[in-house]
N, C-alpha and C positions, 0 to 999 in steps of 0.2 A: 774703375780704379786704376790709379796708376801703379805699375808693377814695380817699374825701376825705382823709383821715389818713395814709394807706399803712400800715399795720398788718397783719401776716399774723399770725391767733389763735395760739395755742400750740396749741388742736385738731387744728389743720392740721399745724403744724410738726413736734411729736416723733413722731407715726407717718410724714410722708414721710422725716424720718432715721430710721427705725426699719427703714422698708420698704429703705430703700438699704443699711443695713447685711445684714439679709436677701438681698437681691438680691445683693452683693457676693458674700458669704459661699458664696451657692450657685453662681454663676458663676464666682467667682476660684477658691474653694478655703479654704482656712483660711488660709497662708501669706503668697500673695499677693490675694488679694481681702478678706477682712475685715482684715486688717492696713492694709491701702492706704486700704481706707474708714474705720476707726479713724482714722489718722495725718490724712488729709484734713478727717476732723471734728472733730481737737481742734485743725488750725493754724487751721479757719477761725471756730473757737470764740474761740480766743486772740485773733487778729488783731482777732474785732470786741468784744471783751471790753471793752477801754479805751474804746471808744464807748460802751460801754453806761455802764461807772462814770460815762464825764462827764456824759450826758445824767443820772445818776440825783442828780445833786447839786442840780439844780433843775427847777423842774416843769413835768411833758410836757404839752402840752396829747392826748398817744397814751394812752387807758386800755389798751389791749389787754393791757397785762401785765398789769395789776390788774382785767379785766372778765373773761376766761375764767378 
């Protein structure tokens, strides 16, 4: 993680959602654990989505999207 920035790399990111959705799946079950962990990572996909468009209109001084 970047301190000064706050930037968490994409390195980091898509395997701890990868690992949740694994952990989900094998704890919940298919029905109610991967479904639940699905449904939780695309509202909070969505929710912060329109943050990301507005920040992407003008320039970040955060490389982390474009440096990993």
């Amino acid at each position: 993680m970047d301190w000064q920035e706050l930037c968490v790399p994409n390195w980091i990111t898509f395997p701890m959602v990868l690992s949740g959705l694994v952990y989900n799946l094998i704890a919940g079950g298919w029905n109610s654990g991967l479904a639940g962990a699905l449904l939780g990572t695309v509202v909070g996909l969505a929710t912060l989505f329109w943050l990301w468009m507005l920040a992407a209109w003008e320039p970040s001084p955060c490389s982390c999207t474009t440096a990993y």
